[in-house]
C-alpha positions, 0 to 999 in steps of 0.5 A: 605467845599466841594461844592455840587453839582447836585445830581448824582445817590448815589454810596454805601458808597460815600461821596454823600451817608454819606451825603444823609443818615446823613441827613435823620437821622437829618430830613432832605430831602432826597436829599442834592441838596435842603437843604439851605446853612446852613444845607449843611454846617451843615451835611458836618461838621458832615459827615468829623468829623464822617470819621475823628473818623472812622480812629483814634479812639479806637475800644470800647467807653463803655467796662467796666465790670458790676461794672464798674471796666475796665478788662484787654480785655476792655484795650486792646480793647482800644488801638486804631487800625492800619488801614491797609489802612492808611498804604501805600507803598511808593517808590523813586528812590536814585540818587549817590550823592544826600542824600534829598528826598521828601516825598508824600503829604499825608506823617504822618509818617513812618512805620518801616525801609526803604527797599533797593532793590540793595540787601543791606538790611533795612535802620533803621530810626533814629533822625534828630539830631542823623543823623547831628551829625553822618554826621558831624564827617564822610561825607561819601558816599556808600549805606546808613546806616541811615535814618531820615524824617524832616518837610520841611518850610511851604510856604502856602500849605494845608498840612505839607510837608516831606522829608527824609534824608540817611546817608552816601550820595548815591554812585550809584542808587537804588530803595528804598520802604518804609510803610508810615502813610497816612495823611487823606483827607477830602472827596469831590465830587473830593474824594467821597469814605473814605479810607478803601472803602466799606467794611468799609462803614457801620461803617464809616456811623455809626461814622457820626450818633454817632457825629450827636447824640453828637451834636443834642442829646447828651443824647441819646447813641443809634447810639454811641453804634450802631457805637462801635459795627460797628467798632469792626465788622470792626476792626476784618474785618481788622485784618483778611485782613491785618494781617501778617503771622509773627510780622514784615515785612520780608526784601524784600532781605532775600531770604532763612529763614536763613536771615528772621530769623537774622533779627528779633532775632537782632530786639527782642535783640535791635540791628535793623534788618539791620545787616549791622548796627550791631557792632561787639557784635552784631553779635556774640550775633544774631549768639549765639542766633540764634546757641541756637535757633535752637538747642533747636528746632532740639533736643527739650523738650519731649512734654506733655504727653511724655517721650521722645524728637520728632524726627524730619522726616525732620531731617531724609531724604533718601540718595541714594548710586550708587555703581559701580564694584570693588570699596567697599568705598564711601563717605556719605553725609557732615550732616550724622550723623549715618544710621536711618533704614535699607540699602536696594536695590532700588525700583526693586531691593529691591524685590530679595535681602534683607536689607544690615546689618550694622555691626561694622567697624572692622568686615567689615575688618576682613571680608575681611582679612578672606574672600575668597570671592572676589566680589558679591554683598554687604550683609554687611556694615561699617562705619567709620570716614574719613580721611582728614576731614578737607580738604573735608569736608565729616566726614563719609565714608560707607564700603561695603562687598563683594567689589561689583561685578556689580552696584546696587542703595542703599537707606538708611535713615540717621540722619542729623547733623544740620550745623550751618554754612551753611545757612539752617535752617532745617524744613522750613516755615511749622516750621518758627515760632516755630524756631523764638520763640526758637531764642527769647527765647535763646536771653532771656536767653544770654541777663539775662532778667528777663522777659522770655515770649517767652520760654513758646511761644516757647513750646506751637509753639512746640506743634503745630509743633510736630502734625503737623510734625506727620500729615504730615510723621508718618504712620497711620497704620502698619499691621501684620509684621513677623519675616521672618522665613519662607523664603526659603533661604536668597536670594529667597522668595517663590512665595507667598513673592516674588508676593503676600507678603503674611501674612508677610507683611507690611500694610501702609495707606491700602497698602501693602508693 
């Protein structure tokens, strides 16, 4: 038991403070410094019980349903609750050639992998046994594979102490950080604020009054129901604290989506998110799933209340084309998957001459066997498929006609390709999830789950990610468009078109165009 001393002026949710106000609660004097040795040890016992059942109890004591039937919500609620500040990050330094490392003293078990920061990836944490076994047929050393934490012999110590253990055998330093389960201290005068500090410290006080009311009163429910609605309170505070934008941690090394989104497909399949530890199978079925994924989500289902598939904006960016003096080929961009919308002149150029035609890559050669016309600038474009496509990589090519006489700067909006090769997972973090649950849901189907909760997943993040796609890039509003007919000739406009745009133009969030 903590000894008690003067009484210092109370801090808000400090030990002195629970004990002060669970005294007052038992009819005791308001200040602790004069309660007999008993009463002392009396209210600190149920002061440490009641901090103790604020960190490891379920949220609900009483959540039945009128008929005393438990719902499916009142299960759920339950379940205990993860505090997230009895989740700690821990680090230690890895020595080549040492394989055992001490864990903290408040060491009660650890969270997920162990995280290497030389940019090797996550450690997964296996059993002791498996890892001696393992050790046994191969004593190797290089960047750690496997993990496993052991008690150490106890030699009179308070608590418990840990350590763990990396297989194979550190070949070079590293720095390593891991989540751990904090072992909960009794407070004192030397640890005076429970963990959790005080924006938990109503709910900690009500948990001391509900075990004072256990003990005193036991018939009575009043703080007991008091302390469940505290703790609920306190459950939802946390959650909004503390809770992760995705269901797991991201490796700390992943620094594109591409390595975020590998890691928790091989996860949801079973195989571990360190990929360094997958066999063979493994990365073939990750690399299928993930191929899957994200071709469900780049060509997805028509949405409800749809006939057609959304197009993705991001799957359709402006390509810029600087043309130069005599030269009528240039290459397209490797993903080019076919031209979106008009070819027109760069911003200053785009007001004199009008949208280059994309016509037939034949037509463009024939243009140009019949043509007396040498040069000038381009009105027409062609494109065809390369040669050597193999050795360069670029799958398109844009012919331009007349061979152009001066140097301009085109603008065009294309269709991507997706490479499933590249790395890039198109969309970004705005749509991360959305391609996560279409991973999941594919890696469903290649495994023969019978249980697929994550296609219906996939389709409601959908939703979420057509609108917001929509918000963010489709036009609020177009105004009166023309066909053109009462130009002056192809390459003038009238004054009217030329500096006011008159009633042929285009309307755009109130601007016009």
């Amino acid at each position: 038991m903590a000894k008690i001393t003067s009484i210092k002026p109370e801090e808000y949710g400090s030990y002195q403070w629970l004990l002060r106000e669970t005294g007052k609660s038992l009819g005791l004097n308001p200040s602790p410094a004069t309660w007999p040795h008993d009463q002392t040890q009396r209210v600190d016992s149920i002061v440490q019980s009641g901090v103790m059942q604020f960190y490891f109890c379920s949220p609900t004591q009483n959540a039945n349903d009128e008929d005393g039937a438990e719902t499916d919500r009142d299960a759920r609620l339950r379940q205990p609750h993860i505090w997230s500040f009895l989740n700690q990050l821990g680090t230690f330094d890895l020595t080549a050639g040492e394989s055992t490392y001490e864990l903290p003293e408040d060491f009660a078990g650890v969270s997920g992998d162990l995280v290497l920061q030389n940019g090797k990836g996550r450690i997964p944490v296996v059993a002791e046994t498996h890892l001696r076994q393992i050790a046994v047929k191969d004593a190797a050393s290089g960047d750690p594979q496997y993990a496993a934490v052991r008690p150490k012999i106890m030699k009179g110590g308070r608590h418990q102490a840990w350590e763990v253990v990396l297989y194979p055998t550190p070949s070079e330093s590293a720095s390593l950080n891991y989540r751990y389960t904090v072992a909960a201290a009794n407070l004192s005068d030397e640890r005076p604020f429970p963990l959790g500090g005080v924006a938990h410290a109503e709910t900690a006080l009500a948990s001391c009054l509900a075990v004072a009311e256990d003990r005193e009163s036991p018939s009575e429910t009043k703080a007991r129901q008091l302390y469940g609605q505290r703790l609920l309170a306190s459950v939802h505070l946390d959650k909004r604290v503390a809770k992760p934008a995705v269901e797991t941690i991201w490796d700390a090394d992943a620094v594109d989506n591409e390595s975020k989104l590998r890691g928790l497909v091989g996860l949801h399949m079973g195989y571990g998110q360190n990929k360094n530890a997958w066999d063979e199978t493994a990365r073939q079925m990750v690399e299928e799933a993930m191929r899957q994924g994200k071709q469900r989500f780049y060509v997805p289902p028509p949405i409800p209340g749809r006939r057609t598939s959304h197009k993705w904006s991001f799957l359709t960016p402006v390509g810029t084309l600087n043309i130069e003096s005599g030269k009528f080929a240039y290459d397209l961009p490797k993903d080019f998957g076919g031209v979106d919308s008009p070819i027109t002149y760069a911003p200053g150029q785009n007001v004199i001459y009008p949208p280059i035609d994309v016509i037939g890559e034949h037509h463009i050669r024939r243009l140009q066997q019949a043509s007396t016309q040498a040069d000038g600038r381009p009105t027409r474009a062609g494109i065809r498929q390369k040669e050597g496509v193999q050795e360069s990589g670029t799958q398109y090519e844009i012919l331009l006609w007349p061979v152009p006489d001066g140097s301009y700067e085109l603008q065009y909006k294309y269709r991507v390709t997706p490479d499933q090769n590249t790395g890039v997972v198109h969309g970004g973090d705005a749509h991360f999830q959305t391609i996560l649950e279409a991973m999941k849901a594919a890696a469903d189907s290649l495994m023969n789950r019978k249980q697929r909760p994550h296609e219906q997943a996939f389709l409601q993040r959908l939703i979420a990610s057509v609108m917001l796609d929509e918000q963010l890039n489709a036009p609020k509003q177009m105004g009166y468009n023309r066909d053109g007919s009462n130009r002056l000739g192809y390459d003038i406009f009238d004054d009217n078109h030329r500096f006011g745009y008159g009633d042929n133009a285009v309307g755009y969030n109130g601007i016009n165009y």
